[in-house]
N, C-alpha and C positions, 0 to 999 in steps of 0.2 A: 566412768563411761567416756565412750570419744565424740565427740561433739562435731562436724563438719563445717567450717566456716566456708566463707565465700571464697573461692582461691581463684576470681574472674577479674579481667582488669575493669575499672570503672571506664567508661566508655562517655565521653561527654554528647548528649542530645544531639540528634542533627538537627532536627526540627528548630523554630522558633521557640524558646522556653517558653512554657504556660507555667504562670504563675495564678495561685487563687487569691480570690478576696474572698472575706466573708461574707455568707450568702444567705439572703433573706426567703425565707418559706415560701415566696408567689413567682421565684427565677426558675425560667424554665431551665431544665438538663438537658444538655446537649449531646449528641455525638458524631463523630465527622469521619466519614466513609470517601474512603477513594473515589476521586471523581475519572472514570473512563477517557479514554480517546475514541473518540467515533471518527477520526481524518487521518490523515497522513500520517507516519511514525517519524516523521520529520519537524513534530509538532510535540512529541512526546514528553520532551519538559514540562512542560504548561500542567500535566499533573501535578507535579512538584508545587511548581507554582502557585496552583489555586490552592492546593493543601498548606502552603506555607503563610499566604494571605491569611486565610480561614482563620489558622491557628491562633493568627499573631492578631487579628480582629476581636475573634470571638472569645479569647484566651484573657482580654485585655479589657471587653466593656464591662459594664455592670448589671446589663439586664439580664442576661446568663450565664451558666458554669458550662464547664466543658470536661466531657468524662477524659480521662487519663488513654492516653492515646495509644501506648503498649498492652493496655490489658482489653481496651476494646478491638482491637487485632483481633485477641484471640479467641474472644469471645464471639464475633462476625465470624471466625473460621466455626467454630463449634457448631455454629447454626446453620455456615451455609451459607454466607451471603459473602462473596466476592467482590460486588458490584453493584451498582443501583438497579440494575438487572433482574439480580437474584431475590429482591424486596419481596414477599409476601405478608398478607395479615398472620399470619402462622409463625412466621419467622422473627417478625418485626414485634409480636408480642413477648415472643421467648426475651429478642433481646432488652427490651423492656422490664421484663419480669427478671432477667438476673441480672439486673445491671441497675437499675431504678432510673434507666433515661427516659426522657419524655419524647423526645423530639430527633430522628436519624436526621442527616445534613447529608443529603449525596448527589451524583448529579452526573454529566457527560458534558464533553463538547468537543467543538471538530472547529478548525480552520479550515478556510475557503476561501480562497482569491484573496488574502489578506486581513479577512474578516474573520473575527471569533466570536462563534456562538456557544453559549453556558446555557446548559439545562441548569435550571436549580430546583429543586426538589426537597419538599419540607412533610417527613412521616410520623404520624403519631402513630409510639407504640403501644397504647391502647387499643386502636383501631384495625391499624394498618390505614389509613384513609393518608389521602394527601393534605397536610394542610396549606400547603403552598406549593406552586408546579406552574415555573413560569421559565421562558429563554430569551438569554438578555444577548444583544449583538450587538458589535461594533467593532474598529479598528482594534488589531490585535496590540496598539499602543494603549488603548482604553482598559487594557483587562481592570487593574486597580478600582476605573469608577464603574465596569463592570460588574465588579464582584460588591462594591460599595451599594451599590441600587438592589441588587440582589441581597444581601443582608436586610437592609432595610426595609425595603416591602414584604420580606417572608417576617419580620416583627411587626411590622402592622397588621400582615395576618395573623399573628400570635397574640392580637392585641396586647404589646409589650411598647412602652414608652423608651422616647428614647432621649436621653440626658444631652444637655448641651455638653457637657465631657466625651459620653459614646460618640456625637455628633464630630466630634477632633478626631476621636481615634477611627472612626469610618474611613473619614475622608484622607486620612494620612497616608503618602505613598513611601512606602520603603526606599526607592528612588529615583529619580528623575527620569532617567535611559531605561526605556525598553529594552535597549540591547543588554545593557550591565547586568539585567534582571536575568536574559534569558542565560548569559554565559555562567552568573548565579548559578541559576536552577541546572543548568547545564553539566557544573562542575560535580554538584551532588549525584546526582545522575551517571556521569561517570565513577566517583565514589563505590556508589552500589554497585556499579559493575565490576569493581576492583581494578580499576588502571592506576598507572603508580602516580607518586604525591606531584612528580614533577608536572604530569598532565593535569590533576586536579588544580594544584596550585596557579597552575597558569592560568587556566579558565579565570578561578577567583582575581588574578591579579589580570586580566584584562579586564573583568568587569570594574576595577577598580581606577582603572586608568581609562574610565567614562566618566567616574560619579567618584570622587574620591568622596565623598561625605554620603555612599550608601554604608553605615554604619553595621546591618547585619553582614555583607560581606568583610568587613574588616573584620569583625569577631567571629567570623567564621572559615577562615583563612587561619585564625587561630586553633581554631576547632578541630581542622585538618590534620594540620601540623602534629595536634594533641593523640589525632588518631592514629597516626602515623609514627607512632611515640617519639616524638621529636620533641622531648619538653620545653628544651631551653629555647627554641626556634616560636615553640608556641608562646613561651612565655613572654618573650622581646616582644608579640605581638599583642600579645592583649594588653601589656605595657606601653604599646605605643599608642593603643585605641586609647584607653584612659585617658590619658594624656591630652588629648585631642580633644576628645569628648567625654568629661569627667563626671559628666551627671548619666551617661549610659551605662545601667548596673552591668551588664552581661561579662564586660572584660573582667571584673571586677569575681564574679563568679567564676568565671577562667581560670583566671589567677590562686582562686581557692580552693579550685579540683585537684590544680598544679601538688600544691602545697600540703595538701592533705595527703595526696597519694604521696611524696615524700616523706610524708609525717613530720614535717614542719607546720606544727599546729598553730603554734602563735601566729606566723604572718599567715595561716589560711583562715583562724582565729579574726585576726584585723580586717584581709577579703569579703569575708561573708561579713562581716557589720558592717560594712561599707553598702554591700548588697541590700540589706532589709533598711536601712536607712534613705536609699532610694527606691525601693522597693519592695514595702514592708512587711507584704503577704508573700512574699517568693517560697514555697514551700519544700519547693531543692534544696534550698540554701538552710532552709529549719531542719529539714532531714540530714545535711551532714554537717549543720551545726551541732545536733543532739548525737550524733556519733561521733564527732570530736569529743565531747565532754565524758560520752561513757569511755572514751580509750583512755581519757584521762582522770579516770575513777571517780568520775563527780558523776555517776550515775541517774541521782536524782534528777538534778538539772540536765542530763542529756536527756533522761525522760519527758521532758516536761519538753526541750523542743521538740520532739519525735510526735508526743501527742501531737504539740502545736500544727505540726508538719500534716499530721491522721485528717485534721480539723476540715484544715482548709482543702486537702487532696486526698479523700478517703480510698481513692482506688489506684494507689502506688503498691503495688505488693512488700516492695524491699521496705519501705517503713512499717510497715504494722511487722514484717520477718525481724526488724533492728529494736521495736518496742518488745517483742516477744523474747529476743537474747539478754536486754538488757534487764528485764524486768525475771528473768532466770537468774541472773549473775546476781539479784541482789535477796533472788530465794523465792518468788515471789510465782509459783507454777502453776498456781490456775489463772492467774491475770495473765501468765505469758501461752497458756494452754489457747486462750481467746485470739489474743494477738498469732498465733502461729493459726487458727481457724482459721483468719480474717486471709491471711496472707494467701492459703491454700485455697479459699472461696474465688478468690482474685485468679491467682493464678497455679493451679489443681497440681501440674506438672513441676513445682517448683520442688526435688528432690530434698533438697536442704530443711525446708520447712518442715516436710515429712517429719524426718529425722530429728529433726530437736521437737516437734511435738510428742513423738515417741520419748526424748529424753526425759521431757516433763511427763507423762505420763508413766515412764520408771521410776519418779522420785516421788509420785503422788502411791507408787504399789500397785499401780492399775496396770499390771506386765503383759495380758492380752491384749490391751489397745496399744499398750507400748510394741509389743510386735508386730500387729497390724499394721502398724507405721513405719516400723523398721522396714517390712517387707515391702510395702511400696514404695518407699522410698527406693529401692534395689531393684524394684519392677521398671520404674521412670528410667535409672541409670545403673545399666546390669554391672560395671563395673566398678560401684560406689562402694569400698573396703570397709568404711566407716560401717554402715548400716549392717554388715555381714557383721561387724567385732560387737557390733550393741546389739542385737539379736541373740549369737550365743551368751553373750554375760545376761540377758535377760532372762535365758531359759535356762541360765544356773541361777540367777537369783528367785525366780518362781519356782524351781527344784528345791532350791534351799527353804524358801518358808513352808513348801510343801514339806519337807523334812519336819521343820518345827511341830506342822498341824499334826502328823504323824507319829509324836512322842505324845503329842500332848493326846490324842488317842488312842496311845497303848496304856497311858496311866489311868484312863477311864476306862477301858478295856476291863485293865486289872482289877479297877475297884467294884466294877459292874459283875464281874467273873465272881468277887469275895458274896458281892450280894445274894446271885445265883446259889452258891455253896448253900447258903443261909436261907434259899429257899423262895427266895423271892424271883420273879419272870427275868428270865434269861434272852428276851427277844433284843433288847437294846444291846448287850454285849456281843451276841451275835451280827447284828449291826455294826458295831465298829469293828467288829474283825474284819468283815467284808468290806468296808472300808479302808481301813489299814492292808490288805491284801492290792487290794486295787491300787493304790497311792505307791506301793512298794511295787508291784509292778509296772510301773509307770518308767521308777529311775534311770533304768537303759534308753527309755525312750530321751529322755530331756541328754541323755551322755550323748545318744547320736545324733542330736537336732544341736548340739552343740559343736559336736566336730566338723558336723556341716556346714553350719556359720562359718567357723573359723578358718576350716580350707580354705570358702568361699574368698575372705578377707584376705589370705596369703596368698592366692591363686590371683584375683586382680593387684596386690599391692605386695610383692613379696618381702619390698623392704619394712615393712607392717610388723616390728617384733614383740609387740606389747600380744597380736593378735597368735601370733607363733608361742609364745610362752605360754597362751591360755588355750593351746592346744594340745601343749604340750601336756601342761596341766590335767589336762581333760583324760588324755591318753592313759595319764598316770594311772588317774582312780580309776580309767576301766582295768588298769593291770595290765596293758596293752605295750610291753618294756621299749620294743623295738621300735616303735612310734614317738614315745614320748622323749626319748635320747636324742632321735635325728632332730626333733623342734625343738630341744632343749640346747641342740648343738646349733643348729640356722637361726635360734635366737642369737647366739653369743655372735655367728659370723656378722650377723647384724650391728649388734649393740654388744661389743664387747666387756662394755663395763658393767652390764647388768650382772650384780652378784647375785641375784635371786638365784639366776638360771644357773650360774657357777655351784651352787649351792646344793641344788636339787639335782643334778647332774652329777655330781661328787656322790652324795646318797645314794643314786642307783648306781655307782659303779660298787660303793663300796658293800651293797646288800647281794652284788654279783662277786664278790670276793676280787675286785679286781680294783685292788688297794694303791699300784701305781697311778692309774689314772683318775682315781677318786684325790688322789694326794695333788695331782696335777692340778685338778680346778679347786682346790684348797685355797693353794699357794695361789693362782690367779684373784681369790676372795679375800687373802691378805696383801697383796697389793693397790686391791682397789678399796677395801672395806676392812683392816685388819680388827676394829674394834668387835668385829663377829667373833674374831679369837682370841682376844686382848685378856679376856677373865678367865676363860679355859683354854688357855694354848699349845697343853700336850694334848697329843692325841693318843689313841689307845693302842692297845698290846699288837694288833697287826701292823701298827707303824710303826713299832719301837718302842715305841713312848716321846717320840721327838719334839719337841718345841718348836711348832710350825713357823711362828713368830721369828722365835731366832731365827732355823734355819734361812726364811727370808731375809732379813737381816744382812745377814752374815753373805750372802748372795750379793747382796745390792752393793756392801759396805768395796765388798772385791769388786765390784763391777765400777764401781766411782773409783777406787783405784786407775786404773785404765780408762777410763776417761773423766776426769772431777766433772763437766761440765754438760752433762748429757742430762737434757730436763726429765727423761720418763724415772731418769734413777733418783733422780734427787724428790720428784714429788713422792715417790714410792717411803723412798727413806725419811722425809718430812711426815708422810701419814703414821709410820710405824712408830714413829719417837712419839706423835701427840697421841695416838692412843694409848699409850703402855705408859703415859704420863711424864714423859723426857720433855717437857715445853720447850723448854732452853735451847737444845738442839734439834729441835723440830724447827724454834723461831729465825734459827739460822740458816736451815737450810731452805724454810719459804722464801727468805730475804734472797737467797741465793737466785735462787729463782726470778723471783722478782726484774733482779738485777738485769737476768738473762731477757726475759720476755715479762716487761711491763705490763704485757694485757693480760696476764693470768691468771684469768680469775679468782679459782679456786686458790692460788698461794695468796691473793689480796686479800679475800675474806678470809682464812684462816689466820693469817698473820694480823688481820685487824681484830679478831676474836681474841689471839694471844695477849694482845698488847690491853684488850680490854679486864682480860685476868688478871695480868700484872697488874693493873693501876688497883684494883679491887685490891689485890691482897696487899 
């Protein structure tokens, strides 16, 4: 089966990272809704803003969690709620009841002659009641102890205490300049809008040259850069933040997205321990620590941070989608059937997850739900090939065990039919014929739900030839000649080395008596796979009786005449000597090779297998 991986670039947060701690039974869950502008669009930052505050506040103390900020998105859109606007008890319980939050965070505010006033609004979604609904004004330089007093009196109305630690992280301002702040929020802002990096960049480096020690703008200047796939630009920068300020994990986590998307693991390896050692709950940072360890076949322990990563941030879709592949790779298909639920609960649209819960559901034999999954998955994204090629292999592999049941009911047929002879009630055998009748009628049906797939997959992916060959295939057994030649031939334009297709293609030329070009994809089968004719390598009386082998051979041997040093001949002639047991001159002519193009793979490992023979004998 074909499996779909992620083929999207990792995208580093814009947001303030929210990292989790672990969370005791009486902390309220949070969630935090777009705060509106009710003023001037000249003022339109200050969204950003409050939401960046919020984050990095509420993401940070310990009297509350905070739901995962991409998947309540989408979940606000499902229900309807755009805005603090949109709030009703109907809505507000929904999102409660699929989400397990307690408590929506939302709110509005307008500038006025200088002054900013913040609705703040605190909703249980139990209720829908307000539990807090209060607006805090002052100079639009106050927002920070704005939003601080605001926090704080909506926890006294939650009767939540509040730590002399919370007490530090309240009051803490990002930085000093209001202005630095605003060209901050400003910079992102244009971001979203898509202006280019030289504009965004600016922004951040004006806020910089206010407040050179506002630390999120220096890692987020990085951020940029990373978005902008500027690595090495990003990477000088989160190298210079460290630097600077070496106890702020964020560069630190920078540096490890850097490195990871390189697949340089060890120094993204060293990044993230650098991370959970200042920041020990970061559950980013457990989530692509445990997907480092699974690339690097320590499975277990990638599991074991993914969970950890589940623990503290249960509503990340991509970690419970990364516990559910990893925990497939190691066989393990109803654990990863749950983990690919969880993901799909989170986020329903996530096409991928579909699809590999469908895969584990074809490995457990359970072929209906595994379709059912393939086909949404194809519903979400009409031009997903993957899902079209695991569809029809699944309604040949349920075709197939239907086969099975259908022997194994013609032999009870048989013995129930002996019974009848013998006098005994003949209603049972009757029964499995009608059965068997039914089941054999079916076959065409599963032939044409499988060509259907399969176009499907060649039609969005045409360079797709595993999908082309099992169409081909398909074509065969309906006896379908003229079908099954043309994808047996667009497999090869594909993937010319596939000898399958060489193979089967050769067969039906030569069952149409048209012995030339069955001999053509012969000889293409002995230059890429000669050991298929290495034990019978004459062929029969409509060829002569030739020795396909040699004739190759003897081809090649003339073709290296006229040029020694041409690789396709010499790999040709290295395969036919070690199949037909000529080591010696097969070892020469890999070396040959070799010689020519060091990176070659296939003459490296064959000539490291030869050399392994020799020390043996």
């Amino acid at each position: 089966m074909r499996i779909g991986g992620y083929r999207v670039k990792f995208i580093l947060v814009l947001l303030i990272l929210v990292y989790g701690t672990v969370f005791s039974q009486d902390k309220r869950f949070l969630a935090i809704l777009p705060f509106s502008n009710n003023g001037s669009l000249e003022y339109g930052w200050i969204e950003r803003g409050i939401e960046e505050i919020l984050y990095d506040k509420l993401g940070t103390v310990e009297a509350v969690k905070l739901y995962e900020r991409e998947t309540i998105l989408r979940v606000l859109k499902d229900v309807g709620i755009q805005s603090e606007a949109d709030i009703t008890t109907r809505n507000a319980f929904g999102v409660g009841k699929e989400t397990g939050v307690d408590v929506l965070i939302s709110g509005t505010y307008a500038v006025v002659g200088g002054n900013l006033g913040i609705k703040f609004r605190a909703v249980s979604t139990y209720t829908g009641a307000n539990i807090f609904l209060n607006t805090f004004q002052g100079p639009l330089s106050e927002i920070f102890k704005l939003l601080e007093n605001a926090i704080t009196q909506t926890f006294q109305a939650m009767s939540l205490g509040i730590s002399a630690s919370d007490q530090v992280v309240l009051a803490r301002a990002p930085t000093s300049s209001i202005a630095a702040f605003e060209y901050y929020c400003k910079a992102y802002v244009q971001f979203q809008n898509g202006a280019a990096i030289e504009t965004v960049a600016g922004l951040f480096n004006q806020a910089l040259s206010l407040d050179q020690n506002f630390w999120e703008a220096q890692y987020n200047l990085g951020v940029i850069y990373f978005n902008y796939d500027q690595y090495g630009r990003a990477l000088s920068q989160f190298e210079k933040v460290s630097s600077q300020n070496p106890n702020f994990y964020k560069p630190y986590y920078g540096m490890g997205m850097i490195y990871f998307l390189q697949r340089n693991f060890a120094r993204a390896l060293e990044n993230y321990q650098r991370v959970l050692q200042l920041s020990p709950d970061h559950d980013r940072t457990l989530y692509y620590l445990g997907r480092i360890y699974v690339r690097m076949d320590s499975v277990t322990k990638g599991l074991q941070y993914l969970n950890k990563s589940a623990e503290l941030n249960p509503n990340y879709p991509p970690t419970h989608y990364h516990i559910g592949m990893a925990n497939m790779e190691r066989g393990w298909f109803k654990s990863a059937v749950q983990a690919f639920k969880n993901t799909i609960k989170l986020d329903p649209e996530n096409y991928l997850a579909h699809n590999s819960l469908g895969e584990c559901f074809y490995r457990l034999q359970r072929f209906d739900e595994a379709i059912f999954e393939y086909q949404r998955a194809a519903t979400i994204k009409i031009d997903f090939s993957t899902a079209y090629f695991n569809i029809g292999n699944t309604h040949y592999k349920r075709g197939a065990l239907q086969e099975i049941v259908d022997s194994y009911l013609e032999i009870l047929e048989t013995r129930y039919s002996r019974d009848t002879e013998n006098g005994q009630s003949n209603s049972l055998a009757e029964d499995l014929r009608s059965l068997r009748s039914d089941t054999t009628n079916g076959s065409s049906k599963v032939y044409r739900e499988m060509v259907n797939a399969y176009r499907a997959a060649v039609k969005y992916e045409p360079g797709f030839f595993e999908a082309a060959f099992n169409l081909a295939l398909t074509y065969e057994n309906m006896g379908v000649a003229d079908s099954a030649k043309y994808y047996y031939s667009q497999t090869i334009a594909v993937n010319p080395k596939l000898v399958r297709a060489h193979m089967r293609l050769g067969r039906y030329y030569e069952r149409e008596a048209n012995y030339e070009q069955a001999l053509k994809q012969f000889k293409e089968v002995v230059k890429i796979e000669p050991s298929y004719f290495s034990a019978t390598p004459r062929l029969g009386e409509p060829y002569r009786y030739i020795n396909i082998i040699d004739n190759v051979l003897n081809e090649y041997q003339t073709r290296q005449q006229l040029n020694p040093n041409d690789p396709e001949t010499l790999i040709v002639l290295a395969r036919i000597f070690n199949s037909i047991g000529r080591y010696g001159q097969a070892e020469q002519y890999y070396q040959q090779i070799v010689q020519l193009d060091p990176a070659n793979s296939e003459a490296n490992r064959e000539l490291k297998n030869l050399r392994k023979q020799q020390k043996k004998l």
